[in-house]
Phi, psi and omega in degrees: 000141191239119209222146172271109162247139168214156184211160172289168196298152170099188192274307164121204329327134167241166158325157177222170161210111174278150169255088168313092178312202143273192167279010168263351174095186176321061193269209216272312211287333167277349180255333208235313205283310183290308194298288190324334169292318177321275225310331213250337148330315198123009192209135201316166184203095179261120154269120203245112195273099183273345174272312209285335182275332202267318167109054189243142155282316164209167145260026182279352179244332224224158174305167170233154201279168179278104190253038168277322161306299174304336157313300152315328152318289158339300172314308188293329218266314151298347196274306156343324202248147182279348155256002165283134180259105196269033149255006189237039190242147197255167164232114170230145184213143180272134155079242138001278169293337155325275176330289196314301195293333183274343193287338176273354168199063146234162237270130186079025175237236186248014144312323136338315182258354181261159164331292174243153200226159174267174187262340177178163198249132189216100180242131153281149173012067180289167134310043172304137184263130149308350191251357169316317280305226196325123143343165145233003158203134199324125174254111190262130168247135169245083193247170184250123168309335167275352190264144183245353163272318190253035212298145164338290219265353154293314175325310186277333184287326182282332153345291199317346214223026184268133172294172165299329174268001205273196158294117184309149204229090179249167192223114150302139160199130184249152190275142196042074180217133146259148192332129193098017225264018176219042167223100192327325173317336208241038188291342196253350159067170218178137162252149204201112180032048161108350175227155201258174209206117157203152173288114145268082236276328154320297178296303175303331179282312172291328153334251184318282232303315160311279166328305170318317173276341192276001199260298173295345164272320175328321203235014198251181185265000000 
């Protein structure tokens, strides 16, 4: 597996976050853009190239391999370095990779088997399955009320059914936003098999603000 680490200045230990793409692979705001916004926050930053080792370009027609592993992977690979403090690492992921970060930490799933757990979860615009339920860690989901690859109301079913004890679950959903709304790349927006993929500068903006207080409470020590 193959992954882009970056990190801030000094000895550490610091927080960390893996980073998941999309079903489009490495594009620029997830390989160059999101880490440097981590890295200037304060926190190690792993990108995890779920295609390059497999030799895939996308998954946007075809199924996906279980990048719920590559995640964990990611994790053991940090649990190694002397600047993660690996009791403080986030798992966040886009679209695809979204999907991927709640499939990696909700409760009975194959988080249960590994060493090491993440501490919290941050997925844009995922794939919810309503039938998910419970967390295993404090959760942000960001999503656009217009997007129709990642619709809205599984996300609010799985809400609906979350327990009383588990770890909170918060759901962002912005009004007129469609998928991809926090990537400067898509400013002039595109349709892709049926669906539009446009930057919202406005949504991307309230949006990191969000992450940015749920990373720091999440993650503190």
């Amino acid at each position: 597996m193959l992954g882009y680490l970056s990190r801030p200045r000094g000895d550490g230990p610091f927080p960390a976050v893996v980073v998941m793409h999309g079903c489009e692979g490495m594009r620029p705001s997830v390989n160059d853009l999101w880490p440097k916004r981590l890295v200037s926050w304060g926190y190690v930053v792993l990108v995890v190239d779920s295609f390059a080792t497999r030799n895939i370009q996308d998954t946007c027609r075809s199924t996906l391999p279980d990048r719920v592993f590559d995640a964990y992977g990611a994790l053991n690979f940090l649990s190694k370095s002397s600047i993660v403090d690996i009791r403080r690492v986030a798992l966040m992921g886009f679209s695809t990779g979204g999907t991927a970060t709640l499939e990696a930490t909700k409760i009975e799933g194959n988080e249960q088997l590994m060493e090491h757990k993440f501490r919290a979860a941050v997925a844009y615009y995922p794939a919810c399955a309503a039938s998910q339920g419970d967390a295993t860690v404090p959760t942000l989901i960001l999503s656009g009320d217009r997007d129709n690859w990642s619709p809205a109301e599984p996300c609010r079913k799985r809400l609906a059914r979350i327990g009383d004890d588990a770890p909170p679950i918060a759901f962002n959903l912005y009004k007129g936003v469609y998928h991809n709304f926090d990537a400067p790349e898509f400013t002039a927006g595109r349709r892709v098999l049926g669906h539009i993929e446009k930057y919202n500068p406005d949504a991307a903006a309230k949006s990191i603000r969000s992450v940015y207080a749920f990373l720091r409470t999440s993650l503190s020590k």
